[in-house]
N, C-alpha and C positions, 0 to 999 in steps of 0.2 A: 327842521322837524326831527323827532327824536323816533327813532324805529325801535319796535318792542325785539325784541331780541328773539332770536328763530328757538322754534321750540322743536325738541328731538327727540322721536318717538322710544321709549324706555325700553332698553333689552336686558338679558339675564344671561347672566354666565355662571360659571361652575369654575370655583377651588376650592379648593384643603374640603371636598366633602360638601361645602355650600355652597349657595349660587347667591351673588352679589347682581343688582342692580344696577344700571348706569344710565344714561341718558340723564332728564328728569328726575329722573329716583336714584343718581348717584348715591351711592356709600350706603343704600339700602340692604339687606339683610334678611333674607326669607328662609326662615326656620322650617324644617318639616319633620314630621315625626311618624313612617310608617305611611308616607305620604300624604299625612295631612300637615297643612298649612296652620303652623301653633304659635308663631310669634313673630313680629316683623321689626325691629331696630337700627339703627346706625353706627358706621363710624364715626360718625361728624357727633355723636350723641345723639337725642331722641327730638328730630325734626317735624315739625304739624304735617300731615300728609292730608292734600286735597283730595274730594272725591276722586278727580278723576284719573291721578296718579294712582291711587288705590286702586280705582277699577282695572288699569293697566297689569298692576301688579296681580291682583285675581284671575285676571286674562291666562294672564304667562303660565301661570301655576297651572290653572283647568288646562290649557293645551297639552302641556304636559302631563300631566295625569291622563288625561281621556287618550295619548299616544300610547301610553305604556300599559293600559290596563287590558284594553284588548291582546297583546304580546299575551300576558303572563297569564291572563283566562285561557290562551290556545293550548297553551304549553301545559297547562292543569288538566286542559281535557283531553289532548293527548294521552298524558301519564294516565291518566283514570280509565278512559281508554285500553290502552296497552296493560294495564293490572288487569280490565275487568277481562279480557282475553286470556291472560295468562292465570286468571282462577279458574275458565270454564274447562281450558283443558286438562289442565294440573289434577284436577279431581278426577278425570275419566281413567277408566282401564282397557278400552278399546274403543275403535269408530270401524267406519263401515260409508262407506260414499261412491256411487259412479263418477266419472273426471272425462272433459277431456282436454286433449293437451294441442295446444296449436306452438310451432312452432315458424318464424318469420326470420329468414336472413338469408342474402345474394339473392331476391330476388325468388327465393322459393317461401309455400304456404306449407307447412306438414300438421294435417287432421290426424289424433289418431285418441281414439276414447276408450273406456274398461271401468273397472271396479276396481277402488282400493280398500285395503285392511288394514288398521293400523292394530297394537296392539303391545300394551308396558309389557317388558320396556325393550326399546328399539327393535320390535318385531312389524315389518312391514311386506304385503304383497301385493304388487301392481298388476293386476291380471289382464292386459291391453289384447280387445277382441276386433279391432274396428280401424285399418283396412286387415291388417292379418294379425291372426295372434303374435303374440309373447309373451313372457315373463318376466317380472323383476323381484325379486324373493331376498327375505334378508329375515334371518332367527335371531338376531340382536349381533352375531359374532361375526357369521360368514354372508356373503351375497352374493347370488347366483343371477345370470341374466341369460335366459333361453329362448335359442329361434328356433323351435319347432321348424319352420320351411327350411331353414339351414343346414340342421342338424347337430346345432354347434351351442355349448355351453362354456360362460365365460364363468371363472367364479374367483371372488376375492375376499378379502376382509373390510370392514364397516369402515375400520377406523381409517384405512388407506384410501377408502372409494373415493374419486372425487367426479362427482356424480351430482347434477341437478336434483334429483329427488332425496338425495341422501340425509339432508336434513328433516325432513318431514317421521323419519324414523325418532327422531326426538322433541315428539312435539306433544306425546303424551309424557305430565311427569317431570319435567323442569324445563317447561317454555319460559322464557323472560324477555318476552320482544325488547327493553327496553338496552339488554347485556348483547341480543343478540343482533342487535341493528343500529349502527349507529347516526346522530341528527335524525333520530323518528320525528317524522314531519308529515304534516295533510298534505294533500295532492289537490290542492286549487285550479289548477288550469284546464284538470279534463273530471269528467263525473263517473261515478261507478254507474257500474250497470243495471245494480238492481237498488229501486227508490228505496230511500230512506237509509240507504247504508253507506259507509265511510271510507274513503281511498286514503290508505298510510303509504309512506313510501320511507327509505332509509337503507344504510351501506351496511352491508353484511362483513363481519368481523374475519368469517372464514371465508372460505375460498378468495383471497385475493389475489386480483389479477384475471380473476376471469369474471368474474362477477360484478357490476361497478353500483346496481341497484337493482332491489327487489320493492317490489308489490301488493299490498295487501289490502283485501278488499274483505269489509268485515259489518258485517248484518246485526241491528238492534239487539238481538239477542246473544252478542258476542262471538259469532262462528266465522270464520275465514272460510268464503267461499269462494276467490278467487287469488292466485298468488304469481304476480306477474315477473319474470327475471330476465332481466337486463344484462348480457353480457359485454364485458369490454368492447371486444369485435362488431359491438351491432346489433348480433342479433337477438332475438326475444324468444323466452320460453313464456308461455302462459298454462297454465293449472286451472280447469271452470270446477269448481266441486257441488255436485246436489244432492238432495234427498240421504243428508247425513243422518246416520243413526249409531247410537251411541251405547255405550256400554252392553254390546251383546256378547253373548257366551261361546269365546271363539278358542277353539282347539291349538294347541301349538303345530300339531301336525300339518295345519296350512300352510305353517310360517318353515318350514323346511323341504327338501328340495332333492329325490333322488336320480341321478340323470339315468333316463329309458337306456336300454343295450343298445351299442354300436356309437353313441353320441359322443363326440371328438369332444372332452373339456380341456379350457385353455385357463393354468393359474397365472393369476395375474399377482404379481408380489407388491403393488402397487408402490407411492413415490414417499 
């Protein structure tokens, strides 16, 4: 008795640019153009292809195709994303937002909430009321940081500070989440806080070494109202930001900073 010979199921592979068939559908030939499927041929020359060889061949293609098109739709809305962010704030001349800041590492929780100021270009004031005051003030140049219970001001330059919040002073005016985070990626495995809005995460350019990922939690209307960072060591700073209001009529004289008599200031020449 003569046995029909074992039939094997057809796969596809990739050289020089194409993907060549085998099994079955040896010496085949699947053209594509922009990912559609525009011609199919041989090496062997132009061989009858049965239905079901063909359907094989359609297979291979849709798997392929429907693996790759979700990727590059994520990757588009990311970027689209990340621009429509980087117009909302590009166009303002100051914000204005309560915050508060939880900090998490060795096992301690640190609450502590205020008002911030922002203000073009790199004029910022963090006026933190809540468990006790202090200050963090920065006129674009110089940056003060005051403990009233202390008695003690530190004060240094912008460009030196190396300071969690230091970048938030440049975030009116040439934000480019895209220059300023590297692999900007969605955050799938946990959800934002608040319905409807979008957890980005990605490696921050500056500060390395201490920083390994930040946070960004970003509301239909394009506003970053949470900014989560990730230090090497562990631990986490978090930023909750509400009730922003935007482009109001704010005085420079916020954004500078005379230290009261008797207040020990410490210059710091930073690194």
């Amino acid at each position: 008795m003569r046995l029909a010979p074992e039939r094997r199921a057809p796969t596809v592979r990739q050289a020089q640019g194409k993907l060549w068939a085998s099994g079955p559908l040896a010496g085949l030939l699947l053209a594509f153009n922009g990912g559609e499927l525009v011609a199919v041929k041989s090496r062997r020359g132009n061989p009858k292809l049965n239905r079901r060889y063909l359907g094989w061949l359609l297979l291979c293609w849709l798997l392929s195709v429907t693996i790759a098109i979700p990727a590059r739709g994520q990757n588009n809305d990311i970027r689209s994303l990340a621009r429509a962010v980087d117009g909302h704030y590009n166009h303002l001349r100051s914000l204005q937002s309560d915050f508060t800041e939880i900090y998490r590492g060795d096992g301690v929780e640190r609450v502590e909430s205020g008002t911030l100021w922002l203000k073009k270009p790199r004029k910022m004031r963090w006026e933190y009321r809540s468990p006790k005051e202090k200050l963090f003030v920065s006129d674009g140049e110089a940056v003060w940081f005051y403990l009233p219970a202390e008695r003690q001001l530190r004060k240094t330059s912008l460009k030196k500070l190396d300071d969690l919040r230091s970048p938030l002073a440049f975030l009116l005016g040439k934000t480019k989440l895209e220059n300023e985070l590297r692999g900007l990626s969605k955050v799938v495995e946990q959800s934002p806080l608040g319905v409807g809005n979008t957890l980005l995460r990605g490696v921050p350019r500056t500060m390395a070494g201490q920083v390994s990922e930040v946070q960004l939690e970003i509301t239909p209307s394009d506003e970053i109202v949470r900014i989560v960072i990730m230090e090497a060591d562990g631990a986490t700073t978090e930023f909750r930001f509400s009730g922003w209001k935007e482009n109001l009529a704010l005085d420079d004289h916020r954004f500078q900073f005379t230290p009261p008599a008797g207040v020990e200031t410490v210059e710091e020449l930073g690194r």
